[in-house]
C-alpha positions in Angstrom: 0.0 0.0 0.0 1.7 3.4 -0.8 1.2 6.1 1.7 1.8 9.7 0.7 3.2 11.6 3.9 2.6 15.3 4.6 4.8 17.1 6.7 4.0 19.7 8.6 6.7 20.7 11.2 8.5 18.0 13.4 5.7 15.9 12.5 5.0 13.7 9.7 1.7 12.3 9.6 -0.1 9.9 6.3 -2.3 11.8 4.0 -4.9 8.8 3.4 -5.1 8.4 7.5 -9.2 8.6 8.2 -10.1 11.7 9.6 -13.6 11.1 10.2 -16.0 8.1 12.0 -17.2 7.9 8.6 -14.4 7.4 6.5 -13.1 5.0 9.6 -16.5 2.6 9.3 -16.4 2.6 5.2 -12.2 1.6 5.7 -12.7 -0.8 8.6 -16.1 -2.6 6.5 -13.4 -3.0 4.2 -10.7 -4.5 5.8 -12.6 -6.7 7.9 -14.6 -8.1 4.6 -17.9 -7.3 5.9 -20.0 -8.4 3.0 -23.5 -8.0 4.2 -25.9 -4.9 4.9 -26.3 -6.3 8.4 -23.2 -6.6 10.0 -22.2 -3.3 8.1 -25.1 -1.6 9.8 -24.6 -3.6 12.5 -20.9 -2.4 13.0 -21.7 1.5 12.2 -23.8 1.2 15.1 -21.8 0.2 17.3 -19.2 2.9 16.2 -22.0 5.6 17.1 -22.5 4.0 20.5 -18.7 4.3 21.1 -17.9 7.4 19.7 -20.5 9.9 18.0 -23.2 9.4 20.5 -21.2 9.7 24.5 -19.2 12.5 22.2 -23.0 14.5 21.5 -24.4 13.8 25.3 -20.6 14.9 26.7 -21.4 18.3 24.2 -25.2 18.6 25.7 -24.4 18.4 29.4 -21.0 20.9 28.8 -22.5 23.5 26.3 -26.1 23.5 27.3 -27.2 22.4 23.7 -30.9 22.0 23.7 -32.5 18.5 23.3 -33.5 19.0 20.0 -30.4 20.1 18.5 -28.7 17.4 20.0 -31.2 14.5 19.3 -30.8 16.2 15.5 -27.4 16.0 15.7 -26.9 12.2 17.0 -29.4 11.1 14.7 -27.1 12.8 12.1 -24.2 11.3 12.8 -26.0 7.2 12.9 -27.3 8.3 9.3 -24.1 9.5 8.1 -22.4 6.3 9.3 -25.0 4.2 8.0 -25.1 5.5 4.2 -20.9 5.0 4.8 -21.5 1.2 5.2 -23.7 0.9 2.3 -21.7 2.9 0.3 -18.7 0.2 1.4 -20.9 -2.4 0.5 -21.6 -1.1 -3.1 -17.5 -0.2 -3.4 -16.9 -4.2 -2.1 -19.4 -5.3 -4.6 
């Protein structure tokens, strides 16, 4: 696998490193050959249980978002993750 390196100080850090929950589910439906909608879905939601989700509530108790912002925003994040599965699902064929 090549891996193009940006450097940016003292630090050098890969370019194609997943920035995002998203882009982490679609790459890790990848590599762990998840072929079927259900354990895709399946393992997007358990990403947003782990990280999206305590992330939002941590946000709501903190800031003082209101409830519906925040159920808008969690919600959000489990759709996003979701259409990233399916969409890995479509790449893997």
């Amino acid at each position: 696998m090549l891996v193009v390196t940006e450097k940016s100080g003292l630090f050098s850090a890969p370019a194609c490193f997943p920035s995002s929950p998203v882009q982490f589910s679609a790459l890790l439906c990848i590599h762990l050959r998840l072929y079927s909608y259900r354990a895709t879905i399946g393992l997007a939601l358990a990403i947003w249980l782990m990280g999206p989700l305590p992330l939002t509530i941590t946000n709501v108790l903190f800031i003082k978002l209101t409830p519906a912002f925040a159920t808008a925003d969690a919600l959000g994040w489990l759709v996003r993750l979701c259409i990233a599965a399916i969409a890995a699902i479509v790449i893997i064929g």
